[in-house]
C-alpha positions as CSV (number, residue, x, y, z in Angstrom):
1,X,0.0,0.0,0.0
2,X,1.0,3.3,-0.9
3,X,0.7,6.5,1.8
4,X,-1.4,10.1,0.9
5,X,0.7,12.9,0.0
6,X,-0.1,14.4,3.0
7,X,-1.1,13.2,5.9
8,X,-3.1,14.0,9.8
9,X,-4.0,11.9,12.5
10,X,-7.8,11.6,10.6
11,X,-5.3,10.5,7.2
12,X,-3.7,7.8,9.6
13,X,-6.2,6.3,11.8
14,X,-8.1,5.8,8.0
15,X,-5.5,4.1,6.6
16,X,-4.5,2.1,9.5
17,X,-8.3,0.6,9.6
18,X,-7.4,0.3,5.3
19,X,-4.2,-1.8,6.8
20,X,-6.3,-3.7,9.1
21,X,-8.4,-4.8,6.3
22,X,-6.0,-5.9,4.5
23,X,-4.2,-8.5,6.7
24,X,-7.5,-9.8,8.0
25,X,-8.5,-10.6,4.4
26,X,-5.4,-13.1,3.9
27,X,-6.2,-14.7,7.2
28,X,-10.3,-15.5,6.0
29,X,-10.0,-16.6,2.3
30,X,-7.2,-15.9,-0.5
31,X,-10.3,-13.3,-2.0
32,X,-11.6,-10.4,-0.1
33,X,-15.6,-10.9,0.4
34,X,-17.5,-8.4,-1.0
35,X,-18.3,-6.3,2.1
36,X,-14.2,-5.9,2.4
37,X,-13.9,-4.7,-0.4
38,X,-16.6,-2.2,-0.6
39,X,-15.0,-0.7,2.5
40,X,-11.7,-0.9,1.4
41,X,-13.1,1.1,-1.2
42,X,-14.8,3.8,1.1
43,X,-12.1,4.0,2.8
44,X,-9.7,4.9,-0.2
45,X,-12.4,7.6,-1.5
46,X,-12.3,9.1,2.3
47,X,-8.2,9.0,2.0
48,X,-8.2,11.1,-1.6
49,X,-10.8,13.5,0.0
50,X,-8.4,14.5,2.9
51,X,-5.4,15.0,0.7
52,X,-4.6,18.5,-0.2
53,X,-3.5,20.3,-3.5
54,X,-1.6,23.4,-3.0
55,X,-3.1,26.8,-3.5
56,X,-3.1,28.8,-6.3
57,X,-0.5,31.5,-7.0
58,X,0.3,33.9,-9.2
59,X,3.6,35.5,-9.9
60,X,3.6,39.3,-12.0
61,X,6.6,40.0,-13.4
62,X,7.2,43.9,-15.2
63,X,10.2,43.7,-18.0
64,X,12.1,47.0,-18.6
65,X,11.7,48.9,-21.5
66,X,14.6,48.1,-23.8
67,X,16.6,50.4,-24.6
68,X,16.9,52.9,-21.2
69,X,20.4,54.7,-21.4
70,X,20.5,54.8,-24.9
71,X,20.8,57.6,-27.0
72,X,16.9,57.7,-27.7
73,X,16.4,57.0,-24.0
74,X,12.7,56.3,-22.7
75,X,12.4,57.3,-18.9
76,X,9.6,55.9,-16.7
77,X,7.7,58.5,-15.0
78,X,4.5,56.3,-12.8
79,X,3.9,52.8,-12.7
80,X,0.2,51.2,-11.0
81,X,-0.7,47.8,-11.2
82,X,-4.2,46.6,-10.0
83,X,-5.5,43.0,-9.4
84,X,-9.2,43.0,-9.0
85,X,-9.1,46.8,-8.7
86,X,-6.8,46.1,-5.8
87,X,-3.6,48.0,-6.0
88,X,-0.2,45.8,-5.5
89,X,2.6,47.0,-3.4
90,X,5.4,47.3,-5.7
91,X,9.2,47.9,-6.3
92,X,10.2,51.9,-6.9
93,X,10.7,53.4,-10.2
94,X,14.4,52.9,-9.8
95,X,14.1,49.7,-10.1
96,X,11.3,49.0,-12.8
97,X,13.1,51.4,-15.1
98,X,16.1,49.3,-15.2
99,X,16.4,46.7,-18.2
100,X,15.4,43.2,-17.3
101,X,12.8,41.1,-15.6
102,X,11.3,42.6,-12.2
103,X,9.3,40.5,-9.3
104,X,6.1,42.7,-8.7
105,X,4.1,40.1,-6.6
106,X,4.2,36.9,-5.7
107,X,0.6,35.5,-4.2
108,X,-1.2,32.4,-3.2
109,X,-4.8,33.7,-4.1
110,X,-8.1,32.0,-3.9
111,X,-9.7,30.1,-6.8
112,X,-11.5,32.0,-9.8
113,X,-11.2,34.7,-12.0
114,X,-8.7,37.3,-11.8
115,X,-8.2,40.7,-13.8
116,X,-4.9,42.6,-13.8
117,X,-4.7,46.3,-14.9
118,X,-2.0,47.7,-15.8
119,X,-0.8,51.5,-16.4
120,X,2.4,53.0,-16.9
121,X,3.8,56.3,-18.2
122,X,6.9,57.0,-19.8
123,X,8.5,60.2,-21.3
124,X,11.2,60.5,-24.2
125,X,14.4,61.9,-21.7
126,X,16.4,62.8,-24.7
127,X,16.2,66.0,-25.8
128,X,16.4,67.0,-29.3
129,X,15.3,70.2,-31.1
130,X,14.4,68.2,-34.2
131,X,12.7,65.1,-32.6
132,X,8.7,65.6,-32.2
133,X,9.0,62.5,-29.7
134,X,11.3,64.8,-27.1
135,X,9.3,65.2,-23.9
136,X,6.8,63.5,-25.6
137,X,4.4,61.5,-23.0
138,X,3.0,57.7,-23.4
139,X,0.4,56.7,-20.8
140,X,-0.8,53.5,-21.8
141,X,-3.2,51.3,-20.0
142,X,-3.8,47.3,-20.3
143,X,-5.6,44.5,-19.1
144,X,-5.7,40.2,-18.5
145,X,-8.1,38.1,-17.3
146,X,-7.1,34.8,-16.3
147,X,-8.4,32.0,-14.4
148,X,-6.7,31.1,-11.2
149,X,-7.0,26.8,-9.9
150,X,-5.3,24.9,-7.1
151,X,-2.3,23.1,-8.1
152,X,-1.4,25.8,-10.6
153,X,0.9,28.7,-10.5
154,X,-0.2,31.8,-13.2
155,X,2.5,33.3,-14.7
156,X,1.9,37.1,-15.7
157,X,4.4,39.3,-17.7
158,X,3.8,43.1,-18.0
159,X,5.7,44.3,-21.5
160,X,6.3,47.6,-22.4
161,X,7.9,47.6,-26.0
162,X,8.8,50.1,-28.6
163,X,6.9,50.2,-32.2
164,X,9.7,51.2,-34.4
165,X,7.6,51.7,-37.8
166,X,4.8,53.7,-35.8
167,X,3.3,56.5,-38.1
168,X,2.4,58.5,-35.5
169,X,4.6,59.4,-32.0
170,X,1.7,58.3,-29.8
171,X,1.8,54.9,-31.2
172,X,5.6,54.6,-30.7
173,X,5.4,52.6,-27.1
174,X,2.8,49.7,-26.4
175,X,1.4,47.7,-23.4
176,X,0.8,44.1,-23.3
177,X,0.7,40.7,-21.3
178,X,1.8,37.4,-21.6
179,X,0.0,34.6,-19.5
180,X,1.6,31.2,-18.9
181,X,0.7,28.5,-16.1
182,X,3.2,25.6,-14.3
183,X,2.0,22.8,-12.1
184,X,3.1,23.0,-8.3
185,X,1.9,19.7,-7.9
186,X,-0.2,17.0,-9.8
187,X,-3.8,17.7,-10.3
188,X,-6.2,15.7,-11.5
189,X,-8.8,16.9,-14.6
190,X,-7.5,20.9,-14.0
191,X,-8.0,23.2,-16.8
192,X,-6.6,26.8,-17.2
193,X,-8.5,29.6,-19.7
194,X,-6.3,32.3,-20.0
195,X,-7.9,35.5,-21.8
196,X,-5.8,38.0,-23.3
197,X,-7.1,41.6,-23.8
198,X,-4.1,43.6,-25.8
199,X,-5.1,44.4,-28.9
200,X,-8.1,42.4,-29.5
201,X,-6.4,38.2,-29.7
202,X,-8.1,36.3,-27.1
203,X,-5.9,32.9,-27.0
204,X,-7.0,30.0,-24.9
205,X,-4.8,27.5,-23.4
206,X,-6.1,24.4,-21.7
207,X,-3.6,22.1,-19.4
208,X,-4.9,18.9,-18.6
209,X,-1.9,17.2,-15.9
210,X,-1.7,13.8,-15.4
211,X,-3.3,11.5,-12.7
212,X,-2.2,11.9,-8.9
213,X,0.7,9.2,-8.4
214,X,1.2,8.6,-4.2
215,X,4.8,8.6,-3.3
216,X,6.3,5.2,-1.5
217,X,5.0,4.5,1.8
218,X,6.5,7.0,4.5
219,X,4.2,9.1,6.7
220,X,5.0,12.8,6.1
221,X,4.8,14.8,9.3
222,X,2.0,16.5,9.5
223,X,1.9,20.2,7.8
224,X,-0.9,22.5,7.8
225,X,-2.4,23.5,4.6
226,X,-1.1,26.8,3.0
227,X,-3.1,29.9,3.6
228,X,-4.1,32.0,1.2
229,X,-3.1,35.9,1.0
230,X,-4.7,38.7,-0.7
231,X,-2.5,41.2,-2.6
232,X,-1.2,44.0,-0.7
233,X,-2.3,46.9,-0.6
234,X,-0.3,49.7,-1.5
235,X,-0.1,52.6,1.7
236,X,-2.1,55.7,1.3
237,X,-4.9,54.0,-0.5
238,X,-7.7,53.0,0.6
239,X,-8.9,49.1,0.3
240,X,-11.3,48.4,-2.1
241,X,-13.8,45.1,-2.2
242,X,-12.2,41.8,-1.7
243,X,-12.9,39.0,-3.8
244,X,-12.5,38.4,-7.8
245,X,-14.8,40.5,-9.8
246,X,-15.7,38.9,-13.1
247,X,-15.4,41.5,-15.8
248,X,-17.0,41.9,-19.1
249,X,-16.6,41.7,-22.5
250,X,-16.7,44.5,-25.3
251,X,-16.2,44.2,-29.0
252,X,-15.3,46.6,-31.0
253,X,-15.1,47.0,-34.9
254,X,-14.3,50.3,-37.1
255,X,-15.0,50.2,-40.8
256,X,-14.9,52.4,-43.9
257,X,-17.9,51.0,-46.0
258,X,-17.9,47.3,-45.1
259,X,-13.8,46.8,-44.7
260,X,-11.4,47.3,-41.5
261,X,-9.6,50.4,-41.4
262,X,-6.4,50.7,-39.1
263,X,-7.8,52.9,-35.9
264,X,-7.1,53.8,-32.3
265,X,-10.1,53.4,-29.7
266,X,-10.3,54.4,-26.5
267,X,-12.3,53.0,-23.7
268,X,-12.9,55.7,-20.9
269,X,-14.6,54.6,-17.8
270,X,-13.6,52.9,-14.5
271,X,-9.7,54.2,-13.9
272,X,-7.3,55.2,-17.1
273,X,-8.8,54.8,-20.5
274,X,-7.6,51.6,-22.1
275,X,-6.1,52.0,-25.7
276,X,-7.0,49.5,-28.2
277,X,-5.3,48.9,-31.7
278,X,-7.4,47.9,-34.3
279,X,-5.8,46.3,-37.3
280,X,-6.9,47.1,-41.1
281,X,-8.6,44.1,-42.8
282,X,-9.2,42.2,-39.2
283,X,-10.9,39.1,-39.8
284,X,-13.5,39.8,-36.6
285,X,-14.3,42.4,-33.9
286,X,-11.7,43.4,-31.3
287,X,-12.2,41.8,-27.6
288,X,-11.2,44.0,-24.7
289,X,-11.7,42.8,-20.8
290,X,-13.5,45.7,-18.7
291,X,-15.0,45.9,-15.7
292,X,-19.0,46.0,-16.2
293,X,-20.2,49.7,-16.4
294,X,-20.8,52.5,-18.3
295,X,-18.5,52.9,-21.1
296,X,-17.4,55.9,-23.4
297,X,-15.6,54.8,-26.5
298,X,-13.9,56.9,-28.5
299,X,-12.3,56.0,-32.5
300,X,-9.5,58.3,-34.2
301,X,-8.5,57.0,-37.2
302,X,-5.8,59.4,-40.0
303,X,-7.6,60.9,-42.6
304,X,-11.2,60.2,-40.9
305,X,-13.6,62.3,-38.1
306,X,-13.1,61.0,-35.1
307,X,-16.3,58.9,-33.6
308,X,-17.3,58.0,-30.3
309,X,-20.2,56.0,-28.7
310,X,-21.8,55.5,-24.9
311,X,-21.8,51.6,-23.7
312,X,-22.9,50.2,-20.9
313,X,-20.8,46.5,-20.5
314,X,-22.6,43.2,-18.3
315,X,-21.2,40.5,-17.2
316,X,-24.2,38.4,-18.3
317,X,-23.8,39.8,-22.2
318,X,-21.3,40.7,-24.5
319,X,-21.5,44.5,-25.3
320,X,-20.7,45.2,-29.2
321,X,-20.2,48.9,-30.7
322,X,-19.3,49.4,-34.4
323,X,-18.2,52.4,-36.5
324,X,-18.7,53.5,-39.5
325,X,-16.1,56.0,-40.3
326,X,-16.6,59.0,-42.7
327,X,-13.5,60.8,-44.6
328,X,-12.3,64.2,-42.5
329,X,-12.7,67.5,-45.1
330,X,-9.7,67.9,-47.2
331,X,-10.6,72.0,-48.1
332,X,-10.7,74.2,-45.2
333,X,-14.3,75.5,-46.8
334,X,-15.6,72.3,-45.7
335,X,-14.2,72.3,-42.1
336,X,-15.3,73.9,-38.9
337,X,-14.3,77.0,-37.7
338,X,-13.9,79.0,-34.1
339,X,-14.0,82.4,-34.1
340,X,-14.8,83.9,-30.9
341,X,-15.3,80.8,-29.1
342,X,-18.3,80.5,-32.0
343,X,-18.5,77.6,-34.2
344,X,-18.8,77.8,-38.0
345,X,-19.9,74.6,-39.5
346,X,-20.0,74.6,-43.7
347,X,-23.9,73.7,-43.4
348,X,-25.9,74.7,-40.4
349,X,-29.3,73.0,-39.1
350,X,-32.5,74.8,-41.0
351,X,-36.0,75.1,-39.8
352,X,-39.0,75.8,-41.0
353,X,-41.3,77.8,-40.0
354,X,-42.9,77.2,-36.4
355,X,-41.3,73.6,-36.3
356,X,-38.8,72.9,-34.1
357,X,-36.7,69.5,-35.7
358,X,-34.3,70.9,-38.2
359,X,-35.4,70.0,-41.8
360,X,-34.2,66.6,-43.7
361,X,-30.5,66.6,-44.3
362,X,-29.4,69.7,-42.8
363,X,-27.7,67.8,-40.3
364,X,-24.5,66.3,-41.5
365,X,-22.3,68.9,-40.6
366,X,-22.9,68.0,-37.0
367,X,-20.2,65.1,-37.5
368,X,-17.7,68.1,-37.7
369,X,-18.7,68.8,-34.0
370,X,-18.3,65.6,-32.7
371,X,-14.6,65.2,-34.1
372,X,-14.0,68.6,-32.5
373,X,-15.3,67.1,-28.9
374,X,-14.2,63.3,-29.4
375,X,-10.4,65.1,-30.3
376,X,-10.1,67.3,-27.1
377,X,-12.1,66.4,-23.9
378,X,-11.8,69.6,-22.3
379,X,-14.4,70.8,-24.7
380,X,-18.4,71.3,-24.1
381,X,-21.1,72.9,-26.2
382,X,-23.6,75.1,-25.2
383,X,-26.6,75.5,-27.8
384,X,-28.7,78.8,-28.5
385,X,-31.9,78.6,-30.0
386,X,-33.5,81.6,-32.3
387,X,-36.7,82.5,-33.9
388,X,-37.6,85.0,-36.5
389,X,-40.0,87.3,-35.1
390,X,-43.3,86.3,-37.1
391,X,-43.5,82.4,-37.2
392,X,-45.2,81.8,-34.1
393,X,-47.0,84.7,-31.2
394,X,-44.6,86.7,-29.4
395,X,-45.6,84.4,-26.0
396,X,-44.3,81.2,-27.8
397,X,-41.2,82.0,-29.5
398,X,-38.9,81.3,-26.4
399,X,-39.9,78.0,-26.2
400,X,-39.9,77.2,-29.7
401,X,-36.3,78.8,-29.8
402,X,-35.3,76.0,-26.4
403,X,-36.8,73.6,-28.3
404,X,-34.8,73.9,-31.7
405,X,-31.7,74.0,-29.0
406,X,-32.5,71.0,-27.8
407,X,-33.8,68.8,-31.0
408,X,-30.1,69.6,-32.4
409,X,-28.4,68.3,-29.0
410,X,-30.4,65.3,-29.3
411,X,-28.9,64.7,-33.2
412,X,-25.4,65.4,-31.2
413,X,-26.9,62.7,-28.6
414,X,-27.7,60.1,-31.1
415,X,-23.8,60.7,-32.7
416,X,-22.6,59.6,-29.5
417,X,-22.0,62.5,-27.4
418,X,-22.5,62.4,-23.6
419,X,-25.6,64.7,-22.9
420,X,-23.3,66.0,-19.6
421,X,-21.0,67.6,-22.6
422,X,-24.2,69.7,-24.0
423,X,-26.3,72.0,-22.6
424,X,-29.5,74.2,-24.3
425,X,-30.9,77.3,-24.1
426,X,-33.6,79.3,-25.8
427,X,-33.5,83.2,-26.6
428,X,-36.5,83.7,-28.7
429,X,-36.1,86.1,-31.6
430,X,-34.0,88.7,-29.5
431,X,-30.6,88.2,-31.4
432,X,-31.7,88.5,-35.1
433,X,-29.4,87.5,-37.5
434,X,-30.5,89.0,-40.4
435,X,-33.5,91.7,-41.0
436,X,-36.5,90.1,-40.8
437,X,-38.4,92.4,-43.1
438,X,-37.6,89.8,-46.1
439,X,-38.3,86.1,-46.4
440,X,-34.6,85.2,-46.6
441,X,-34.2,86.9,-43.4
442,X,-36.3,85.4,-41.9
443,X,-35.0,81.7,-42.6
444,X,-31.2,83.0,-41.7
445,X,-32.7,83.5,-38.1
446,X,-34.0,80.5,-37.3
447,X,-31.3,78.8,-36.1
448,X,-29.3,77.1,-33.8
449,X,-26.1,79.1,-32.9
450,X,-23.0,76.7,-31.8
451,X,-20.6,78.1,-28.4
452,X,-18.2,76.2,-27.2
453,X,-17.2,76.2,-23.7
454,X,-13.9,75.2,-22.7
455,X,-12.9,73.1,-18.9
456,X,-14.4,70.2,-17.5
């Protein structure tokens, strides 16, 4: 007979009475009767029950950016690392900007599913008149879910790397992970989904060890079982909710017509805004890890207007946003102008008399306005509505003039602007454009007049 891996006084008394068994059965008969070997049986389910598989841990690892003490040298400014919106106690900057592989926490963690977020920030510390990259900033945020199971230890690399071919400076530095898993002792039937969120990829891996093999027959002494540790938390923070949080799952896809286009989005919600490549002529929609919540997403693509779109993200569904994107102006006649903190848009919103939604197709220039916004977020608008001063009686042209401000902020709505970024107002037909002793006078003030108001 062969003894447990690890064994207590319950462990031996059971396998004493196994023992027992045994030499009384070659004593009786040269067969075991039935009944002996039913409880032998018992008895070696009750043994496997009592033996214990280690924990499981995880091990995050940070590799330096190559290249630091170059002549193109790339300094780290912050570094935060979060697992299950827990913050991890970490080395100091002095040591994560150094080349080479860097312990960031070593855990023994419960089952289930875990989520690391990570954010870093690095400038270029090599100054050059001629380099637009000098001083230059890259905050860059990225995520991992993986699935955490006794017997296992989870391997997670942080990688900062540099994009040599980058087109644009902003692109020139990337976040990603690497997930990998190791055995710390056999397990039987274990499995291990690891789901990547850089970029989109989602690969699965699936470990299947082999059967639990007793070692010869020498009782251990007896050890108590390893107790699990929840990540540190970093000082002058406070702690947030224990436990794993399962997060959700968002897809993205950017076209131009019915084909990919090569784009940047950017998901702003809960902590940094995650930055997510899309590739031209991907085969399917990008997958990015979030925790569930509302979601602003925001696509910038060269040579198109910027897009963005308001999500709210489940864990019970898979949220799914698509854009359509539409070439930016070429001619500056075509583009939007400020002058005076005023916006001039090529083709403003018209209105017939006494109706308050602008006519059919007067509306496309309000894509301008949402590049404007989706490009800088310190930007709001505020919307003033205008009558002539004969379409409707003098008592109802102040609300007909809030409510032609507030049919166009829904049109900006229904683009995907946040309503908290727009604000209406109404002012009747006090601020005439145009004399309104002629018919084309008359149409030139009712409008819609565009501010812009700048701060969050």
């Amino acid at each position: 007979m062969l003894w447990p891996p690890v064994a207590s006084s319950s462990v031996q008394a059971l396998w004493l009475a196994l023992l027992a068994l045994s030499s009384g059965a070659t004593a009786l008969a040269a067969e075991p009767s039935t009944v002996e070997q039913r409880a032998r049986e018992d008895l070696d389910r009750q043994l496997q029950a009592l033996v214990k598989t280690p924990p499981p841990e995880v091990v995050i690892t940070y590799e330096g950016l190559p290249g630091a003490g170059t002549s193109r040298a790339y300094k780290l400014l912050e570094v935060d690392f979060l697992l299950n919106g827990q913050p991890l106690a970490v080395p100091g900057l002095d040591v994560l900007s150094g080349p080479g592989v860097h312990r960031l926490a070593a855990l023994k963690v419960d089952e289930g599913s875990y989520t690391l977020v990570s954010r870093v920030t690095y400038t270029n510390d090599a100054w050059n008149l001629f380099s637009e990259e000098s001083g230059f900033l890259w905050k860059m945020t990225a995520s991992v879910t993986f699935q955490a199971q006794k017997g296992l230890r989870m391997r997670v690399r942080v990688l900062p790397a540099i994009n040599p071919t980058a087109p644009d400076p902003r692109l020139k530095l990337k976040l990603s992970h690497d997930v990998s898993a190791e055995m710390t002792a056999p397990l039987a039937d274990a499995t291990l989904l690891a789901e990547t969120t850089d970029a989109g990829s989602a690969p699965v891996a699936k470990v299947t060890p082999p059967p639990v093999t007793p070692p010869p027959v020498t009782p251990p002494p007896v050890t108590p079982p390893p107790v699990a540790v929840t990540p540190p938390v970093a000082a002058g923070r406070d702690a947030p909710e224990q436990g794993p949080v399962a997060p959700g799952r968002l897809s993205l896809r950017v076209l131009v017509g019915k084909k990919p286009v090569a784009a940047t989005a950017f998901v702003r919600g809960k902590g940094a805004p995650q930055r997510v490549l899309l590739e031209k002529g991907a085969r399917g929609p990008s997958q990015v890890m979030v925790p569930p919540g509302e979601y602003t997403v925001d696509v910038m693509a060269k040579g198109f207007l910027a897009q963005t779109r308001q999500v709210k993200v489940t864990r019970e569904k898979e949220s799914s946003v698509s854009f359509v994107l539409a070439k930016a102006p070429a001619k500056k006649a075509q583009q939007a102008q400020v002058k005076n903190e005023r916006v001039e848009l090529p083709k403003l919103p018209r209105f017939a008399e006494k109706q308050a939604a602008p006519r059919k197709g007067s509306t496309t220039a309000m894509a301008l306005l949402v590049d404007m916004l989706v490009r800088d977020e310190s930007l709001r608008l505020k919307l003033e509505g205008h009558t002539d001063n004969r379409e409707v009686p003098a008592s109802a042209r102040q609300s007909l003039s809030e409510a032609r401000a507030r049919a166009v902020a829904d049109v900006l709505v229904r683009a995907g602007l946040s309503p908290s970024r727009i604000e209406s107002a109404g002012l009747g037909d006090t601020r005439p454009k145009a004399p309104n002793l002629i018919p084309r006078g008359r149409e030139l003030n009712r409008r819609v007049d565009i501010v812009l108001v700048r701060g969050k």
